[in-house]
Short mmCIF file of the C-alpha atoms (twelve columns), coordinates in Angstrom:
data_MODEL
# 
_entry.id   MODEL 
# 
loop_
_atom_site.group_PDB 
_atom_site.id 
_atom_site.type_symbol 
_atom_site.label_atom_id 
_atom_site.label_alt_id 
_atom_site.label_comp_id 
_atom_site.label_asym_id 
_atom_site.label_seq_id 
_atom_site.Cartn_x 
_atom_site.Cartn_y 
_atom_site.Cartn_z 
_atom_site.pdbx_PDB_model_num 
ATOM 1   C CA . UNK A 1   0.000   0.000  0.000  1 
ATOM 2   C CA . UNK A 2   1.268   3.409  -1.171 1 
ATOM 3   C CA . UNK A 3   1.533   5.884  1.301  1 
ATOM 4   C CA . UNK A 4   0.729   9.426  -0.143 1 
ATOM 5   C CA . UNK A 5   0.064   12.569 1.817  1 
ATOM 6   C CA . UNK A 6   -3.262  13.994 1.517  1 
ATOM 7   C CA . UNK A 7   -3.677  16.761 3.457  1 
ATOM 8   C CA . UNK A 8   -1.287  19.039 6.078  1 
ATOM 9   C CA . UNK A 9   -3.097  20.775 8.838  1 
ATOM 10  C CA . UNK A 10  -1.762  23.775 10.492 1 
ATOM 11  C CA . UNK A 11  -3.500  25.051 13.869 1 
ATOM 12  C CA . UNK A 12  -2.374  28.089 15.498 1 
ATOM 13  C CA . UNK A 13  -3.055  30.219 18.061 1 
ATOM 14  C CA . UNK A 14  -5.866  33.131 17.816 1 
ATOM 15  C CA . UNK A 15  -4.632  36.293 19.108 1 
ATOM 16  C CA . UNK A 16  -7.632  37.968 21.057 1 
ATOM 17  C CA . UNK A 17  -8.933  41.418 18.576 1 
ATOM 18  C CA . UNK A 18  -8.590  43.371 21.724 1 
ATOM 19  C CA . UNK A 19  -5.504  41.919 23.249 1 
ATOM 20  C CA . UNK A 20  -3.184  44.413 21.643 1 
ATOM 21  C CA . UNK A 21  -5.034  47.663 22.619 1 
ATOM 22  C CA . UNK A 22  -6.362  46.483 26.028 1 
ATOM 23  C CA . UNK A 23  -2.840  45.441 27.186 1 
ATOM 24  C CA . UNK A 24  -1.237  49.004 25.674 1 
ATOM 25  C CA . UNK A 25  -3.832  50.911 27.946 1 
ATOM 26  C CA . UNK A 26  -2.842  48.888 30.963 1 
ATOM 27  C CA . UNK A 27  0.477   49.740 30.700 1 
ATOM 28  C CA . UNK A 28  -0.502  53.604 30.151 1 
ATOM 29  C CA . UNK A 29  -2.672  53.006 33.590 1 
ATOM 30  C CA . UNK A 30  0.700   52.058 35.283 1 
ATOM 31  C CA . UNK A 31  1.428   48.372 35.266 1 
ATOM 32  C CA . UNK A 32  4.723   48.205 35.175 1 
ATOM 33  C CA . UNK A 33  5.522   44.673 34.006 1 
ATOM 34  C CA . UNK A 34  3.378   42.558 31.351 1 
ATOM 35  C CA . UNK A 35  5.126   38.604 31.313 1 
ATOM 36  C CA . UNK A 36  3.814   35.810 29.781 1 
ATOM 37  C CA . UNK A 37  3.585   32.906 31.581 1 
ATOM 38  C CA . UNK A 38  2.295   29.710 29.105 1 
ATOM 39  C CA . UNK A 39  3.033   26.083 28.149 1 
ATOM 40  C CA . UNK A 40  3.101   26.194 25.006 1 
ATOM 41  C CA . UNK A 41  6.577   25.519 23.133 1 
ATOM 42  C CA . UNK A 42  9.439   28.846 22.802 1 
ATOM 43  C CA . UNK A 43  8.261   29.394 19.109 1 
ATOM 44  C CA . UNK A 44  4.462   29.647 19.661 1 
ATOM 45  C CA . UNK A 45  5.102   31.537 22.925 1 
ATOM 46  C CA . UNK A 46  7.377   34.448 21.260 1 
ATOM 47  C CA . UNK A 47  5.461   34.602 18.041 1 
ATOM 48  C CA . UNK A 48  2.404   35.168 20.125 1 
ATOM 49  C CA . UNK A 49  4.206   37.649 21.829 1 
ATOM 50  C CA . UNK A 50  5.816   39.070 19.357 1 
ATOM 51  C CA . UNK A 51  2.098   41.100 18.213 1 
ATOM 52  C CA . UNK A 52  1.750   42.373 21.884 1 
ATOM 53  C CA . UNK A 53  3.544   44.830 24.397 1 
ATOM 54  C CA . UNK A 54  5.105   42.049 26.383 1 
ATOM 55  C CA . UNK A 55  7.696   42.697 28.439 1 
ATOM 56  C CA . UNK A 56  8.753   38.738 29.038 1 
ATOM 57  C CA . UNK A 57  7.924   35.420 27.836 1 
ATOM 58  C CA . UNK A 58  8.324   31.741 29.922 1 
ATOM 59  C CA . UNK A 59  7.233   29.041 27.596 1 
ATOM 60  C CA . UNK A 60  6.679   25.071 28.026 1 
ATOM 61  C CA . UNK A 61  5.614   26.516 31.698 1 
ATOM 62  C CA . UNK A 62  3.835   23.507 34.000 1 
ATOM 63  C CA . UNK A 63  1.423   24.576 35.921 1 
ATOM 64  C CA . UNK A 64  3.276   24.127 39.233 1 
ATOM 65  C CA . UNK A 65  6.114   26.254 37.668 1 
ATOM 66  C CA . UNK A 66  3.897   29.252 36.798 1 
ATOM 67  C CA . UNK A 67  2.637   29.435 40.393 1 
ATOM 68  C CA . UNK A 68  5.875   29.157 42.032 1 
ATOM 69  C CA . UNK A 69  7.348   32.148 39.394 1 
ATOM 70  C CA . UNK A 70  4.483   34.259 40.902 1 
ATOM 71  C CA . UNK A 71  5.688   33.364 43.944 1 
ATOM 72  C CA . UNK A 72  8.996   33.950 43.357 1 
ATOM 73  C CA . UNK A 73  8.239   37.849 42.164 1 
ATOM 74  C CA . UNK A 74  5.623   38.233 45.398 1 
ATOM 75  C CA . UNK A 75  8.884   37.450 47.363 1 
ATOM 76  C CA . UNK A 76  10.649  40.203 45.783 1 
ATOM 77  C CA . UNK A 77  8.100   42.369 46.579 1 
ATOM 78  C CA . UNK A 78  6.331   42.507 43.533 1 
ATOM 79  C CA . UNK A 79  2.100   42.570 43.238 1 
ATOM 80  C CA . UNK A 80  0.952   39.791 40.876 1 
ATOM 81  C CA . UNK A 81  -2.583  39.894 38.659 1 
ATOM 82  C CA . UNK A 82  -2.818  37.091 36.838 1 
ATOM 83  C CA . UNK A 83  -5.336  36.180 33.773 1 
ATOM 84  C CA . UNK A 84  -5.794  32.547 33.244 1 
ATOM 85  C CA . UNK A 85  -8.127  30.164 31.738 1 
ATOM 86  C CA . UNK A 86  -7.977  26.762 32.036 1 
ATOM 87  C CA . UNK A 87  -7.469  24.508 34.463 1 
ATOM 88  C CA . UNK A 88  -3.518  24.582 34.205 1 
ATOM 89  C CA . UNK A 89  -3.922  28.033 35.334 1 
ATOM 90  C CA . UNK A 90  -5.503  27.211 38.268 1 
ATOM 91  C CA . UNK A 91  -2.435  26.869 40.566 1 
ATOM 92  C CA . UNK A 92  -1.326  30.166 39.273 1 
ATOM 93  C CA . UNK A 93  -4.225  31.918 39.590 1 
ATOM 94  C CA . UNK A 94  -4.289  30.849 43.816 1 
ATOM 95  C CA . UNK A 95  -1.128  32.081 44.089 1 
ATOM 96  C CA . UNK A 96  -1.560  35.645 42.842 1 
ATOM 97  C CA . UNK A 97  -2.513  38.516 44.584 1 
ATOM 98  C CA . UNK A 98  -5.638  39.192 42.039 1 
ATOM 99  C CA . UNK A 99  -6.899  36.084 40.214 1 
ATOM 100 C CA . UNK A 100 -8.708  36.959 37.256 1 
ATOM 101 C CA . UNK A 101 -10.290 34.317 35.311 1 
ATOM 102 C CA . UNK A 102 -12.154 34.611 31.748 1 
ATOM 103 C CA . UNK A 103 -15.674 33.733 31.858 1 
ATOM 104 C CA . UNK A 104 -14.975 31.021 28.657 1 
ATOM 105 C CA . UNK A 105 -12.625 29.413 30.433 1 
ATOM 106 C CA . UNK A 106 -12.872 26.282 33.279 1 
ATOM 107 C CA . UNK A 107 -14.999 25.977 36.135 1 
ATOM 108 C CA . UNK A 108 -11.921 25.608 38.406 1 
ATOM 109 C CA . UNK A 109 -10.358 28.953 37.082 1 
ATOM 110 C CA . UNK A 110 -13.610 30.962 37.554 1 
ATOM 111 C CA . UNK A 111 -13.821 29.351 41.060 1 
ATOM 112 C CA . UNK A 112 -10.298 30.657 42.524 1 
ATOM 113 C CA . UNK A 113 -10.575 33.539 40.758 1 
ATOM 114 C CA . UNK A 114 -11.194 37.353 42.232 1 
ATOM 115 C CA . UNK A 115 -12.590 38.705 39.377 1 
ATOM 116 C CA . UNK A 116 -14.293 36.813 36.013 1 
ATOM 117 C CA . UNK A 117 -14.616 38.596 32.671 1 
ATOM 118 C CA . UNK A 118 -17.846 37.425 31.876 1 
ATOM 119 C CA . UNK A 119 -17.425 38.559 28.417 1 
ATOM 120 C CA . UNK A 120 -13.835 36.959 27.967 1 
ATOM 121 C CA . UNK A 121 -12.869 40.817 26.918 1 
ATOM 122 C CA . UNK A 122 -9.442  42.030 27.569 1 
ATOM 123 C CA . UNK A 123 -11.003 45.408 27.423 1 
ATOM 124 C CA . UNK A 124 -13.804 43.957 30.688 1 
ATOM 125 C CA . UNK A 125 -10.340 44.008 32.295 1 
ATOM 126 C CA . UNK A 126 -9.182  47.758 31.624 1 
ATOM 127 C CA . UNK A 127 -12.341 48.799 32.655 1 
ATOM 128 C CA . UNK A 128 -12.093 47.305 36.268 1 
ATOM 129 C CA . UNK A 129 -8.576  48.474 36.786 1 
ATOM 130 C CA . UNK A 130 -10.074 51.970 36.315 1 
ATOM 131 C CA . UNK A 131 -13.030 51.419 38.283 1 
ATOM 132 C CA . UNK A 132 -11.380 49.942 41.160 1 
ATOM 133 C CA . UNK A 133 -9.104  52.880 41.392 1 
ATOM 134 C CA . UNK A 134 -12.061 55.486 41.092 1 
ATOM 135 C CA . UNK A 135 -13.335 53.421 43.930 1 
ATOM 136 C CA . UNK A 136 -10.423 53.806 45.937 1 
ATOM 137 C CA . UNK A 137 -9.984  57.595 45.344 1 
ATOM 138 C CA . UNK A 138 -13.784 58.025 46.257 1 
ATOM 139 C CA . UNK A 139 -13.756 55.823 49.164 1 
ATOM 140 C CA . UNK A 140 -10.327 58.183 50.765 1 
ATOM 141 C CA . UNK A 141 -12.512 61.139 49.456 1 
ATOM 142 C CA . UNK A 142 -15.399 59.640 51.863 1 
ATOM 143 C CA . UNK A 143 -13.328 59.019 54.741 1 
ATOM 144 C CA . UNK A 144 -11.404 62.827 54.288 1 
ATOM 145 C CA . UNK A 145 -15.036 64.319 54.218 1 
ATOM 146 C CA . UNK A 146 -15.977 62.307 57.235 1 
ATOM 147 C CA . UNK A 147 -13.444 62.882 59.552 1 
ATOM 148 C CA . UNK A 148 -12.650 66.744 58.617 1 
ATOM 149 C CA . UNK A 149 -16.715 67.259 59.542 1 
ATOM 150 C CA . UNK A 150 -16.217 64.987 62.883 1 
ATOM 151 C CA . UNK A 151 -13.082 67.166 63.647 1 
ATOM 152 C CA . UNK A 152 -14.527 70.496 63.049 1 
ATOM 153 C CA . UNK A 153 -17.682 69.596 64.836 1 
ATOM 154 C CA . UNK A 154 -16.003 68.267 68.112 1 
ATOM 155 C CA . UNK A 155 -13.958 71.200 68.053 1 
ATOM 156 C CA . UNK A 156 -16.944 73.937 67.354 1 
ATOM 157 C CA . UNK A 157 -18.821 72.294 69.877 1 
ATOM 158 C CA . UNK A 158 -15.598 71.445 72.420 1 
ATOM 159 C CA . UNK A 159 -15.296 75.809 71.938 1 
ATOM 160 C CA . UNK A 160 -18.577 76.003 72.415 1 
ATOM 161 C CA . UNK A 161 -19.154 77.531 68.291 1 
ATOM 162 C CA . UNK A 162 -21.740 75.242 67.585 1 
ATOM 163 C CA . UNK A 163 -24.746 73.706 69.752 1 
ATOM 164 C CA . UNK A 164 -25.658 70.269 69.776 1 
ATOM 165 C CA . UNK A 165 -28.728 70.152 67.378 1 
ATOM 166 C CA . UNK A 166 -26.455 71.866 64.759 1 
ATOM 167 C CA . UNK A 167 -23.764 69.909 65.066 1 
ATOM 168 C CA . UNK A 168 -26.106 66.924 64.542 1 
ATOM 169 C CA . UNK A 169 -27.571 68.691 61.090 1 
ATOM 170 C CA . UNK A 170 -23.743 69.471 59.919 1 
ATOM 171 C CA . UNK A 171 -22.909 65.925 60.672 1 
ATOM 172 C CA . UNK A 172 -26.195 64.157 59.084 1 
ATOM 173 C CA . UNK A 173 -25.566 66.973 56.505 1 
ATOM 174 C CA . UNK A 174 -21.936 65.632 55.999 1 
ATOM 175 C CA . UNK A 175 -23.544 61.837 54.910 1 
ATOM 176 C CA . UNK A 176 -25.734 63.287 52.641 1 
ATOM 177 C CA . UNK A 177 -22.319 64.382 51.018 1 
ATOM 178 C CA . UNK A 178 -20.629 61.253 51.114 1 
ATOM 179 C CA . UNK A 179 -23.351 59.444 49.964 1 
ATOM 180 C CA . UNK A 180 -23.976 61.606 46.740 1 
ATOM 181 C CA . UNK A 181 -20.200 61.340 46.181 1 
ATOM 182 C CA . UNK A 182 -20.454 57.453 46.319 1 
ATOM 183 C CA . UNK A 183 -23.426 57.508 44.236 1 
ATOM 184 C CA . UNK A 184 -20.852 59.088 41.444 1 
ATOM 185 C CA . UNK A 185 -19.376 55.293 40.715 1 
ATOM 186 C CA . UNK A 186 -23.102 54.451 40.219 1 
ATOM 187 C CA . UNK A 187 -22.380 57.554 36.940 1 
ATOM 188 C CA . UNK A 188 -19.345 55.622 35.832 1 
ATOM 189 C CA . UNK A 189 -20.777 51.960 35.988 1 
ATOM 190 C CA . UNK A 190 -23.804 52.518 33.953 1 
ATOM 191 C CA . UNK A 191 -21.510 54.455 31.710 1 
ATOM 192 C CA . UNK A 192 -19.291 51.543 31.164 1 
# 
């Protein structure tokens, strides 16, 4: 029997549409460091990475290995996120200090993960780094606004400035503000 080819298959690796933009902005919001962590082989690995700002690429990674390089940078005082998956991710993705999972990917993943991107969008990602640190301005903006009207009010009514039943307005006042102010992350939610 003659053996003939009759067909050669090539797969390879879709790049996400949004992967190259979402990444950029990340790194234009400050993070510092954007490695690749995979097991695929060297040449799928740097070809991938080759289309994307990435500052470092570890191919033919097991999943043990990729959790103990995370560790390895937390112990050099480094902050890991980490995007995975699958299930090989999962080891990884315990070991960071913010798991994010994508919503296509494995039960397990979605389970140790902090955050899912329901919509497996790079861009889902961007948009909660900039949420979460509106929400941590506003929440110091809440606490500044709360403790300045405490302060003034214990000492206008220490110096006898203000009487009780105004300080009590001022003060239930002074939610009103920090409530409205909270209420402006409702604004950027919907907006997003």
């Amino acid at each position: 029997m003659d053996h003939h080819e009759l067909a050669i298959f090539g797969i390879k690796d879709q790049l996400r549409s949004q992967a190259q933009s979402a990444l950029r902005q990340l790194k234009a919001l400050g993070v510092k460091r954007l490695i690749m962590l995979t097991g695929d082989n060297e040449g799928t690995a740097h070809q991938i990475a080759a289309n994307l700002p990435i500052d470092e690429v570890h191919a033919a990674m097991l999943p043990q290995g990729k959790a103990d390089y995370l560790k390895q940078q937390q112990a050099d005082g480094h902050r890991i996120a980490f995007i995975g998956d699958g299930i090989n991710d999962s080891p990884a993705l315990s070991a960071a200090d913010v798991a994010v999972a994508m919503g296509s990917g494995t039960d397990v993943a979605m389970d140790v993960a902090d955050l899912v991107l329901v919509k497996s969008d790079l861009n889902s990602l961007v948009t909660s780094f900039r949420l979460a640190r509106r929400t941590i301005t506003n929440m110091n903006e809440n606490i500044l606004i709360a403790l300045l009207t405490v302060v003034l009010l214990f000492i206008g009514l220490f110096v006898g400035y203000i009487e009780m039943a105004s300080g009590m307005l001022i003060h239930e006042l002074s939610i009103l503000i920090v409530i409205l102010n909270s209420m402006r992350l409702m604004k950027r939610i919907s907006q997003n």
